[in-house]
DSSP file (Angstrom, degrees, kcal/mol; ACC not computed):
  #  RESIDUE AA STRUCTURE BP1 BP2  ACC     N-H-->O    O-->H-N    N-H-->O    O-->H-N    TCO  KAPPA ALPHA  PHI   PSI    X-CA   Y-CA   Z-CA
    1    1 A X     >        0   0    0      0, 0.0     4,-1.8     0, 0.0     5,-0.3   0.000 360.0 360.0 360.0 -57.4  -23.1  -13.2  -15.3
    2    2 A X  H  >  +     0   0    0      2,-0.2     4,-2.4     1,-0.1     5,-0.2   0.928 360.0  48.9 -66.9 -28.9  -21.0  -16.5  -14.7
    3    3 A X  H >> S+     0   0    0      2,-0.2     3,-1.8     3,-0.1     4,-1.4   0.958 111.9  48.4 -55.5 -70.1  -17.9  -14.5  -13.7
    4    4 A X  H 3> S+     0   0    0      1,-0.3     4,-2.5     2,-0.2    -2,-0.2   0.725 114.1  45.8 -21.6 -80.7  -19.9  -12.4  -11.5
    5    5 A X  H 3X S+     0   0    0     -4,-1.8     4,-1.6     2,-0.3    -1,-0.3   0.698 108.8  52.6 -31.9 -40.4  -21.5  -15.4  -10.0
    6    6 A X  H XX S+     0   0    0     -4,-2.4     4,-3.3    -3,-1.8     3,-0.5   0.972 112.8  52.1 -86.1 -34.1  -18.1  -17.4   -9.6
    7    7 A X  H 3X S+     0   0    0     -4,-1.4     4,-1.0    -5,-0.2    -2,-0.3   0.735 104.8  56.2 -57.0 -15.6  -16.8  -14.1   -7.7
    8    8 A X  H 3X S+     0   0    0     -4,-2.5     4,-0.6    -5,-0.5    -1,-0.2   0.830 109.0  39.4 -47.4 -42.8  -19.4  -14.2   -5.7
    9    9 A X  H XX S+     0   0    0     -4,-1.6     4,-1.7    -3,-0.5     3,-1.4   0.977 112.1  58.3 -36.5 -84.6  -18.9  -17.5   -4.5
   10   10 A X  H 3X S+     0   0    0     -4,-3.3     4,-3.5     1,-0.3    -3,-0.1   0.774 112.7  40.9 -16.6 -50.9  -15.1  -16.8   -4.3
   11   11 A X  H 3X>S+     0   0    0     -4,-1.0     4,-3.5    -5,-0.3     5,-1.0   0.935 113.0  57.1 -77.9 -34.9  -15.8  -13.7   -1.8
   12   12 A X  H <X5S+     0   0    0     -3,-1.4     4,-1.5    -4,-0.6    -1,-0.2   0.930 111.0  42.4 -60.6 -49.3  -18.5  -15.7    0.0
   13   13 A X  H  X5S+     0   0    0     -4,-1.7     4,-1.8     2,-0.2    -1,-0.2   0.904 109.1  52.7 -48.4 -62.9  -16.1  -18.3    0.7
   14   14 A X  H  X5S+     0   0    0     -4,-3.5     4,-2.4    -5,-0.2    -2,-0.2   0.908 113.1  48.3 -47.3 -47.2  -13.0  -16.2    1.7
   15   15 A X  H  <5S+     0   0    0     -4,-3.5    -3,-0.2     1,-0.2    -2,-0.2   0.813 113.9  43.3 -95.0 -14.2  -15.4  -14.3    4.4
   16   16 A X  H  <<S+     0   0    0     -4,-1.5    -1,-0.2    -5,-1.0    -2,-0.2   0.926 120.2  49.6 -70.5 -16.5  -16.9  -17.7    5.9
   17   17 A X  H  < S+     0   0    0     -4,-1.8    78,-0.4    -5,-0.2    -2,-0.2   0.988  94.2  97.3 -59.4 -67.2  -13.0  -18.7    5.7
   18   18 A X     <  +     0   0    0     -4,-2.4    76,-0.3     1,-0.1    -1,-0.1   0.027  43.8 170.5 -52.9  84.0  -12.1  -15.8    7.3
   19   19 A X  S    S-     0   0    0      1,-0.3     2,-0.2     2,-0.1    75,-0.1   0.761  74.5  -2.9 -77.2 -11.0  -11.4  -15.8   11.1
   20   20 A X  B     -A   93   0A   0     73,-1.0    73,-0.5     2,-0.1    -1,-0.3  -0.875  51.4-136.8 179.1 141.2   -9.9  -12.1   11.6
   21   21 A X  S    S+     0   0    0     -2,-0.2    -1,-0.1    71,-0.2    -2,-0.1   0.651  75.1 114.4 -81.0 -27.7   -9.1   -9.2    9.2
   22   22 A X        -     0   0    0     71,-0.1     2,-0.4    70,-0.0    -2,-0.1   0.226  52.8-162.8 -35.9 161.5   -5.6   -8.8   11.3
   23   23 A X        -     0   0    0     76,-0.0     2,-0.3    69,-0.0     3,-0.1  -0.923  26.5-108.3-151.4 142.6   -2.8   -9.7    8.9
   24   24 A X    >>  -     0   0    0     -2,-0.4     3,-3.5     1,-0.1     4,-2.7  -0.703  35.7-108.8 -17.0 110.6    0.5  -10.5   10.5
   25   25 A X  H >> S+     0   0    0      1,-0.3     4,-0.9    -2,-0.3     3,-0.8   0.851 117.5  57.8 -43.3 -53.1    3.3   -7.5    9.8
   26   26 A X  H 34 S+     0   0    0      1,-0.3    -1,-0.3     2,-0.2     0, 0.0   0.621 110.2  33.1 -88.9  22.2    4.9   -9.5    7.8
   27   27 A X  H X> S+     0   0    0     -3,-3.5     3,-1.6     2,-0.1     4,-1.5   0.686 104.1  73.7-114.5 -28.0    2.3  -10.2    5.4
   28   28 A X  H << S+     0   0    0     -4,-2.7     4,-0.4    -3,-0.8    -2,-0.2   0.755  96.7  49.6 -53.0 -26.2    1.0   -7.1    5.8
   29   29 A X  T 3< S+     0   0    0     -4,-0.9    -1,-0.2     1,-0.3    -2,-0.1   0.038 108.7  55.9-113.0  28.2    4.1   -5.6    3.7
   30   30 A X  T <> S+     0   0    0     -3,-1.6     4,-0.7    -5,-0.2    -1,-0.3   0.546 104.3  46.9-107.2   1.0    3.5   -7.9    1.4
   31   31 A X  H  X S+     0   0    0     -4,-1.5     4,-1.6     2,-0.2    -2,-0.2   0.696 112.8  51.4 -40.8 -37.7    0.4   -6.9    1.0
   32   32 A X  H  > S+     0   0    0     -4,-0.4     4,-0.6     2,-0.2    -1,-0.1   0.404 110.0  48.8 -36.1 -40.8    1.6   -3.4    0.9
   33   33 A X  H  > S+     0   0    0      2,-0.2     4,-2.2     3,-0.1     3,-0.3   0.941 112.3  46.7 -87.5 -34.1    4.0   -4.2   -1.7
   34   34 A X  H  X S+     0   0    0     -4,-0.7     4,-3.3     1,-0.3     5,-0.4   0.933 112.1  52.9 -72.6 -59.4    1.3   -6.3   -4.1
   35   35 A X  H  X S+     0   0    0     -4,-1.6     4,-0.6     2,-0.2    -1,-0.3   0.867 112.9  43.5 -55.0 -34.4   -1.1   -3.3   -3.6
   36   36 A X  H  X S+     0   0    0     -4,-0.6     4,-1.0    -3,-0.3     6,-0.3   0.859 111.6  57.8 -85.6 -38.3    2.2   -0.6   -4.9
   37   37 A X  H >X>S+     0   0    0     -4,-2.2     3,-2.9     1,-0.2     5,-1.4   0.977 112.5  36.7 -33.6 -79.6    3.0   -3.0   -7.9
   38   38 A X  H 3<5S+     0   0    0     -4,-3.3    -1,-0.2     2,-0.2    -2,-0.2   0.671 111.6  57.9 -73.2 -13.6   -0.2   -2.8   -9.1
   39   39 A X  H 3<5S+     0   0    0     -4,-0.6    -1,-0.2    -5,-0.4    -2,-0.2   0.559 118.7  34.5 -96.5   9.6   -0.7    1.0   -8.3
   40   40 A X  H <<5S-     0   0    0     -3,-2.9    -2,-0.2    -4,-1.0    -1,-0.2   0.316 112.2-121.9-119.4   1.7    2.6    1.9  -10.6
   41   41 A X  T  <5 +     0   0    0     -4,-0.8     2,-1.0     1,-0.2    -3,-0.2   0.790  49.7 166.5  97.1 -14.7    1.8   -0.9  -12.9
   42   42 A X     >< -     0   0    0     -5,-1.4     4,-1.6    -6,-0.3    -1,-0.2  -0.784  20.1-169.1 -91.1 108.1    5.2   -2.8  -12.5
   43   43 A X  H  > S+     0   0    0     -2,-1.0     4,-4.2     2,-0.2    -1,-0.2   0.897  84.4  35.7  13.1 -90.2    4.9   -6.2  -13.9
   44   44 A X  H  > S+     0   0    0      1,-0.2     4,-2.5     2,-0.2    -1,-0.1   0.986 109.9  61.9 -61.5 -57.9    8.3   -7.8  -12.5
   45   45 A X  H  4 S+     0   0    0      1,-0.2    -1,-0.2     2,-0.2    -2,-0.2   0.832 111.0  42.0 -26.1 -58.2    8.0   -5.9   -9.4
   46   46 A X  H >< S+     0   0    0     -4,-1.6     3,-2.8     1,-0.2    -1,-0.2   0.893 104.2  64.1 -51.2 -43.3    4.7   -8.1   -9.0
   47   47 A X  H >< S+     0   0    0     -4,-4.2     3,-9.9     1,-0.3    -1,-0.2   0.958  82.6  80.0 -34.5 -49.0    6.0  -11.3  -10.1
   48   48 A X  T 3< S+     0   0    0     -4,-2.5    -1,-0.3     1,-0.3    -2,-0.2   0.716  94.9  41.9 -39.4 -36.4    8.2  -11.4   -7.5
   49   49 A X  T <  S+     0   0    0     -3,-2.8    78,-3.8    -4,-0.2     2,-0.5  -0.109  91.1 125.6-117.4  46.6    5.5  -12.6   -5.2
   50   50 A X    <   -     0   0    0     -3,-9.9    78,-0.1    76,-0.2    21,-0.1  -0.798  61.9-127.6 -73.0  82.3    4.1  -15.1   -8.0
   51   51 A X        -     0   0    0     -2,-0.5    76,-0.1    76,-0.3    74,-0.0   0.164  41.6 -98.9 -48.5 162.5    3.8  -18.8   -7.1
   52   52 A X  S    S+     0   0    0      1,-0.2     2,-0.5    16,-0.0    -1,-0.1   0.928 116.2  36.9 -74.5 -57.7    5.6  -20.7   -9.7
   53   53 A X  S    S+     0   0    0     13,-0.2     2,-0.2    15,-0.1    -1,-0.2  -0.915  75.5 177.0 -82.5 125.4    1.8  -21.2  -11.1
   54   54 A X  E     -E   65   0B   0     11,-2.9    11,-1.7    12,-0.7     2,-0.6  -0.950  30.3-121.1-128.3 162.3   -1.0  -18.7  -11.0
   55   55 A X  E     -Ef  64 129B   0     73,-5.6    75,-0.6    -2,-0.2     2,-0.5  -0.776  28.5-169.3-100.4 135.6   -4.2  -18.2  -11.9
   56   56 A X  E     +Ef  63 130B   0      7,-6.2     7,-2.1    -2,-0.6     2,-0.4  -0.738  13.6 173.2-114.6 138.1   -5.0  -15.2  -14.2
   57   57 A X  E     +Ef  62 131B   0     73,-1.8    75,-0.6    -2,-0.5     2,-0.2  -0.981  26.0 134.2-133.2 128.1   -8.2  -13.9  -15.1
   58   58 A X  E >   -Ef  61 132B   0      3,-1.3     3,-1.0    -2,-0.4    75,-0.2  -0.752  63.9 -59.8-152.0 148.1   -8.0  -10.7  -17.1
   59   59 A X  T 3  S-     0   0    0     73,-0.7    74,-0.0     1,-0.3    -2,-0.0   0.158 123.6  -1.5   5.1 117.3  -10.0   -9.5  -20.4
   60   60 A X  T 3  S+     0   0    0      1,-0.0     2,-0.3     2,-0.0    -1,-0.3   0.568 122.7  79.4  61.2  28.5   -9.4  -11.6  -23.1
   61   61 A X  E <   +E   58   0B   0     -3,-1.0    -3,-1.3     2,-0.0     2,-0.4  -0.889  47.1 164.6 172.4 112.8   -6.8  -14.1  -21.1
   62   62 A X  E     +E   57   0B   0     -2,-0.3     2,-0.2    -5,-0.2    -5,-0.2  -0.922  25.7  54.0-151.1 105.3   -7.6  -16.7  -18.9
   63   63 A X  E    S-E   56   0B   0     -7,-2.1    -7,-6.2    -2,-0.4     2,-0.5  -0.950  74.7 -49.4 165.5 176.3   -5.9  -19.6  -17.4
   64   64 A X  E     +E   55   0B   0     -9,-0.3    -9,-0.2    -2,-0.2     2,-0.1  -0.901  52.0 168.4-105.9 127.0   -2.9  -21.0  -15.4
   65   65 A X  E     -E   54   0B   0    -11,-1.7   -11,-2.9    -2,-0.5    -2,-0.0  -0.421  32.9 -97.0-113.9 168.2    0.4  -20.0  -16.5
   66   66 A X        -     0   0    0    -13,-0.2   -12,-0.7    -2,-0.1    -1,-0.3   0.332  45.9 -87.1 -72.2-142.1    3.8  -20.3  -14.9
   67   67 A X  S  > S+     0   0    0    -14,-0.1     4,-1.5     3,-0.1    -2,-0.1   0.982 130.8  36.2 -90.0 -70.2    5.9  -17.7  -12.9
   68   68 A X  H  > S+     0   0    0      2,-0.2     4,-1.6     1,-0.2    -1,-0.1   0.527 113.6  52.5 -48.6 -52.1    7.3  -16.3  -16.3
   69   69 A X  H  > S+     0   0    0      2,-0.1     4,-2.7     3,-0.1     3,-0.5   0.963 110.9  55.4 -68.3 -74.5    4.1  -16.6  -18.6
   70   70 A X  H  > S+     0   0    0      2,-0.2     4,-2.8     1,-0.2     5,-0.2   0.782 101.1  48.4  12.8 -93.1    2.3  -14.6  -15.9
   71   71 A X  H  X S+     0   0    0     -4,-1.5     4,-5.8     2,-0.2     5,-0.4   0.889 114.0  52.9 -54.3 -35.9    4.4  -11.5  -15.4
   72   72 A X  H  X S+     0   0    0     -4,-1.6     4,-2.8    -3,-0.5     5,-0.3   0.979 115.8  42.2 -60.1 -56.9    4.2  -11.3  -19.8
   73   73 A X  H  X S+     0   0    0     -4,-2.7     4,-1.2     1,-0.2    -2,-0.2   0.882 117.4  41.1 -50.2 -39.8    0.4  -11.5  -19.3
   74   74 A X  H >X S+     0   0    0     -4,-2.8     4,-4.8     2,-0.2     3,-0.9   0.976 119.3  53.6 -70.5 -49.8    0.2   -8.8  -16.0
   75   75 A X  H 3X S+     0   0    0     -4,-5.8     4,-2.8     1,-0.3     5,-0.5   0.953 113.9  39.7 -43.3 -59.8    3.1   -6.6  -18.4
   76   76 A X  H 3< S+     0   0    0     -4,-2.8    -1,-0.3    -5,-0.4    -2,-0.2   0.468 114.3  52.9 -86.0   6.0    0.7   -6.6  -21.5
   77   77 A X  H <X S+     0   0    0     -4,-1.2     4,-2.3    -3,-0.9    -1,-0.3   0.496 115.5  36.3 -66.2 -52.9   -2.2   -6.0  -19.4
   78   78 A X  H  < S+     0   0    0     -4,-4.8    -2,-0.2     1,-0.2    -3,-0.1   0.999 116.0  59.2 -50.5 -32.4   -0.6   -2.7  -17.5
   79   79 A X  T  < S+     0   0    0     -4,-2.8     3,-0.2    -5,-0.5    -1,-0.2   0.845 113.8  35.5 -83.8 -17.6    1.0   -1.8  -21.1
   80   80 A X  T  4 S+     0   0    0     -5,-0.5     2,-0.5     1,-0.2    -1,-0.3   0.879 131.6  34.2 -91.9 -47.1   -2.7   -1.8  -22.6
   81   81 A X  S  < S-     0   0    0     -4,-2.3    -1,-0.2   -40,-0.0     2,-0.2  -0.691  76.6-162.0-119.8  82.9   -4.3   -0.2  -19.2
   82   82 A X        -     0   0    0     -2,-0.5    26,-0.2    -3,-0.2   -41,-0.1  -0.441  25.8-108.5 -79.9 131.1   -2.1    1.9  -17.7
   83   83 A X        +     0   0    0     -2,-0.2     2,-0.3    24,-0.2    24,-0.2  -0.345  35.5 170.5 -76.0 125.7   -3.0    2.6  -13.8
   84   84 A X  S    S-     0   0    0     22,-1.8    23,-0.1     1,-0.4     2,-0.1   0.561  79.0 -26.4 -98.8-105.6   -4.4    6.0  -12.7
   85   85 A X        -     0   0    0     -2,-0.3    21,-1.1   -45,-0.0    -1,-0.4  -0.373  49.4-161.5-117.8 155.1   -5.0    4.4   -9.5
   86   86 A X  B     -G  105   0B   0     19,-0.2     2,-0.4    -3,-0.1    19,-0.2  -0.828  15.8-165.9-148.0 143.5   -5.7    1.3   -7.8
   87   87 A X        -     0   0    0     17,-1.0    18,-0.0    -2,-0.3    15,-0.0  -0.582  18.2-134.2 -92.3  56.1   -7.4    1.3   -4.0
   88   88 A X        +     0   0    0     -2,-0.4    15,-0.3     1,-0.2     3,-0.1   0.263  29.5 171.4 -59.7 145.7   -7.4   -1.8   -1.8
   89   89 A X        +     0   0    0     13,-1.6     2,-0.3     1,-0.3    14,-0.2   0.502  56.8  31.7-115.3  -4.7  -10.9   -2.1   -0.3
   90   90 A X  E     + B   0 102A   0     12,-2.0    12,-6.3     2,-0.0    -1,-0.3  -0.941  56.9 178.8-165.7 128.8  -11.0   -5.1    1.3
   91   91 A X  E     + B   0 101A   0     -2,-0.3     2,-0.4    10,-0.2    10,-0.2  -0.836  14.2 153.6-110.2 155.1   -8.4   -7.7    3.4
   92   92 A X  E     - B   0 100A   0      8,-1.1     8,-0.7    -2,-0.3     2,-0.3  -0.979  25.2-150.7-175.0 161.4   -8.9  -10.4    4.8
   93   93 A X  E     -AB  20  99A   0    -73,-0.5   -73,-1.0    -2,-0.4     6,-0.2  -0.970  17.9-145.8-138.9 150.9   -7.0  -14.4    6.2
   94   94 A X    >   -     0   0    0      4,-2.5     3,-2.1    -2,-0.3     4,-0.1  -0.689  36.1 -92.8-102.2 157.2   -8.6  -17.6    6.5
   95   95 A X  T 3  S+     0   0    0    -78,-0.4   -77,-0.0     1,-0.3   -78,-0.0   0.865 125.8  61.9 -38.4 -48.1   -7.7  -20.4    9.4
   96   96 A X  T 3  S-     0   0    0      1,-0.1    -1,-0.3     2,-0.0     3,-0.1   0.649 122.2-109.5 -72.8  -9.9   -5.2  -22.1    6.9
   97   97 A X  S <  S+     0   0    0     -3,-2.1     2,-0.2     1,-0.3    -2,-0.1   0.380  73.8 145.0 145.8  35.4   -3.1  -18.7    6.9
   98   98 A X        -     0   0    0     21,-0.1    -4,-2.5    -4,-0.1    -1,-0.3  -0.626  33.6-161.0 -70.8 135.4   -4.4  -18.2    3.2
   99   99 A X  E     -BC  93 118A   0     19,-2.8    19,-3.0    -6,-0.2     2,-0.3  -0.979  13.2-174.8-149.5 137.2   -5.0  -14.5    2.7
  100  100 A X  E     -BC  92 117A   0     -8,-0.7    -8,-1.1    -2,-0.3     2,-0.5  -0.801   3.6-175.8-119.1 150.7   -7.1  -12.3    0.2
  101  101 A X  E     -B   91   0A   0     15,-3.0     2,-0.4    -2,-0.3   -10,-0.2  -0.968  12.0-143.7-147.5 168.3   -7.7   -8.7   -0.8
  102  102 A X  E     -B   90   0A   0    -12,-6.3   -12,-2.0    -2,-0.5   -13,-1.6  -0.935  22.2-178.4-119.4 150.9   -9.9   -6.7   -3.2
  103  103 A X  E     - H   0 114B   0     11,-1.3    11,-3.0    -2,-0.4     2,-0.4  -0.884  30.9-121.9-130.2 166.5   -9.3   -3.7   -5.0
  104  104 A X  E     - H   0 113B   0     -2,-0.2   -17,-1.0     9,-0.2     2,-0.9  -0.863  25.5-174.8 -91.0  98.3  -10.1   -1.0   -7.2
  105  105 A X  E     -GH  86 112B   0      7,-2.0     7,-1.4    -2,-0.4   -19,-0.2  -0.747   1.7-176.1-130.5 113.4   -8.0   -0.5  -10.4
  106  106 A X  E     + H   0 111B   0    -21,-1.1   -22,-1.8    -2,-0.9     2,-0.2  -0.345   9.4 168.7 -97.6 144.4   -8.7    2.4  -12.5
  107  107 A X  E >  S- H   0 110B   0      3,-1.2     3,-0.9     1,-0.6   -24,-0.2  -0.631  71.6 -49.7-162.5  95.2   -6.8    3.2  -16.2
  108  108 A X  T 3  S-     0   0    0      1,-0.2    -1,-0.6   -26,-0.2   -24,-0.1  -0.319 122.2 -16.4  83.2-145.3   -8.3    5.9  -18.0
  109  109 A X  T 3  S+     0   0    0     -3,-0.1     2,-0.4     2,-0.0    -1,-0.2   0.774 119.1  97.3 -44.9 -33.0  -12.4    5.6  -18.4
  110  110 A X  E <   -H  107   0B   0     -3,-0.9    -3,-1.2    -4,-0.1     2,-0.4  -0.580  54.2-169.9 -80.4 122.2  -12.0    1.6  -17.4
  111  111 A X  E     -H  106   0B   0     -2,-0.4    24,-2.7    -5,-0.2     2,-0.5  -0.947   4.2-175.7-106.7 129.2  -12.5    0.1  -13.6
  112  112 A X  E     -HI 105 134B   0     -7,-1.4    -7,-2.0    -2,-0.4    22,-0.3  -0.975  18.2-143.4 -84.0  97.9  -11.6   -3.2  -12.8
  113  113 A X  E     -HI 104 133B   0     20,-1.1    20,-3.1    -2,-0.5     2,-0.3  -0.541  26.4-145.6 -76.0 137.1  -12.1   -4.9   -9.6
  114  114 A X  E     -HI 103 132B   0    -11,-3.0   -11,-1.3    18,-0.2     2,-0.3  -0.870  11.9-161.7-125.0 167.6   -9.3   -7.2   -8.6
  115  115 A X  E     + I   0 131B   0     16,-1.1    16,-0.5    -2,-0.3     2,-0.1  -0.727  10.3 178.9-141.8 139.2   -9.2  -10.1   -7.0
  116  116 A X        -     0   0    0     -2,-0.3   -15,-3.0    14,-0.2     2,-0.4  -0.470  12.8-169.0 176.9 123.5   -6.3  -11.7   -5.4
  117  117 A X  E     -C  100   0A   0     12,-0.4    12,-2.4   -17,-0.2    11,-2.4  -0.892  13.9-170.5-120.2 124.6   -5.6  -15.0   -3.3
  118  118 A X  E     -CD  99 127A   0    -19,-3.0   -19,-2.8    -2,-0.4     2,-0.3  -0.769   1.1-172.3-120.4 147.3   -2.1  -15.5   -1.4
  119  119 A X  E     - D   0 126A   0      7,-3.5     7,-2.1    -2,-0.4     2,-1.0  -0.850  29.5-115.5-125.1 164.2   -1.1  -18.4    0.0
  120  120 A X  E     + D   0 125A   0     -2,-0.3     2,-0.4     5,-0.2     5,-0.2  -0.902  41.5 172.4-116.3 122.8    2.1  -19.2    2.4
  121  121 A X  E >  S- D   0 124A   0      3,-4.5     3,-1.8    -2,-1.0    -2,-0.0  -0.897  78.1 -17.2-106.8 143.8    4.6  -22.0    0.2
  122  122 A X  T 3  S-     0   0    0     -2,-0.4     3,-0.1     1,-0.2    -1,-0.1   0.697 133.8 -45.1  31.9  31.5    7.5  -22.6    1.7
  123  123 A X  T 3  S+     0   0    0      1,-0.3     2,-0.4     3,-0.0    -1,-0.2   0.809 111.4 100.2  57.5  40.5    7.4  -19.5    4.0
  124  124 A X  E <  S-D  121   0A   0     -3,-1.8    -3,-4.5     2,-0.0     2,-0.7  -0.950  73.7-125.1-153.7 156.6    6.3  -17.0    1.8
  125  125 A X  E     +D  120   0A   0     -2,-0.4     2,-0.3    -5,-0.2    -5,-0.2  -0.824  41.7 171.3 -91.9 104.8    3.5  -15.6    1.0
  126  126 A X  E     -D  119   0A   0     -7,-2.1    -7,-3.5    -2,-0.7     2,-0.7  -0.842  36.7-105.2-131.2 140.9    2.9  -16.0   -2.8
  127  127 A X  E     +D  118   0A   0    -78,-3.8   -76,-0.3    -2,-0.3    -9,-0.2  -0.602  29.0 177.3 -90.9 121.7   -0.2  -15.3   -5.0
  128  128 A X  S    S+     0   0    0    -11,-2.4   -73,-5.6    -2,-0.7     2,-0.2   0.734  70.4  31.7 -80.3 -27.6   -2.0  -18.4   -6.1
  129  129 A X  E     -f   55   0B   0    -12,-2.4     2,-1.3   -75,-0.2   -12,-0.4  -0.606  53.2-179.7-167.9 107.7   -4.6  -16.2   -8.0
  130  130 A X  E     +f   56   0B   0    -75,-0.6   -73,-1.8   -14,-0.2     2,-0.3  -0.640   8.0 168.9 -89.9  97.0   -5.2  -12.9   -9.9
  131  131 A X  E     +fI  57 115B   0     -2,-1.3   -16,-1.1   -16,-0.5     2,-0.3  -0.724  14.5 177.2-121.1 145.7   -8.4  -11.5  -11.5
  132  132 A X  E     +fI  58 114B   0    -75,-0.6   -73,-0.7    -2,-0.3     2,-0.4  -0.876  21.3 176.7-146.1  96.1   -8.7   -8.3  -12.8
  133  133 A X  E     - I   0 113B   0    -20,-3.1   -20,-1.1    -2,-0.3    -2,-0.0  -0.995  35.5-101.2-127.4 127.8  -12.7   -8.3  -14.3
  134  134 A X  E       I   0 112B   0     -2,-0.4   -22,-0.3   -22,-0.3    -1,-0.0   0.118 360.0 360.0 -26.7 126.8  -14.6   -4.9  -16.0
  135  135 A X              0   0    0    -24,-2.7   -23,-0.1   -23,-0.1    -1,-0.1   0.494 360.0 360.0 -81.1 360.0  -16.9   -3.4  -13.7
């Protein structure tokens, strides 16, 4: 119930943030890339567009970790729930060029909605924050 409730907030926030679903190309194929990471499952692939801290929410594992700590958590999540699929359903940028999407990510009988907030550092577009919570 309190997860639920602080993603609820979260998304409530993001779409008052939110001035236009329009994404820039070039964020758009990193969106594109985040979204193929996670639909094969590849760990490092993903890292790559990790901020040097993120935040992870997943089943049993919860916090912020570095760039490094991260990608072990995201590996030994895929290595435990291996993707049959995962869908984006929803995109979206706020005024500060902060930009989120939601998905679907399926591994055997278990769905996950994920969660995931990018931010531009230094001229890239880097993920501040990853949740992956049981439907």
């Amino acid at each position: 119930m309190k997860k639920t409730s602080i993603l609820l907030i979260f998304s409530l926030y993001l779409a008052l943030q939110s001035s236009a679903v329009k994404m820039s190309p070039v964020s758009a194929g990193v969106n594109e890339s985040i979204a193929a990471a996670i639909k094969t499952g590849n760990s490092s692939e993903l890292a790559k567009y990790f901020n040097n801290t993120v935040e992870i929410q997943i089943p049993a594992n919860e916090g912020t970790f570095s760039k490094s700590q991260a990608e072990m958590i995201v590996k030994e999540f895929f290595l435990k729930n291996p993707p049959v699929s995962y869908t984006s359903n929803q995109q979206g940028s706020s005024n500060g060029g902060a930009q989120f999407m939601i998905g679907t990510y399926k591994s055997g009988k278990l769905v996950f909605h994920v969660y995931i907030l990018i931010k531009p550092i230094a001229g890239k577009m880097l993920i501040q924050q990853l949740h992956f919570e049981n439907e």
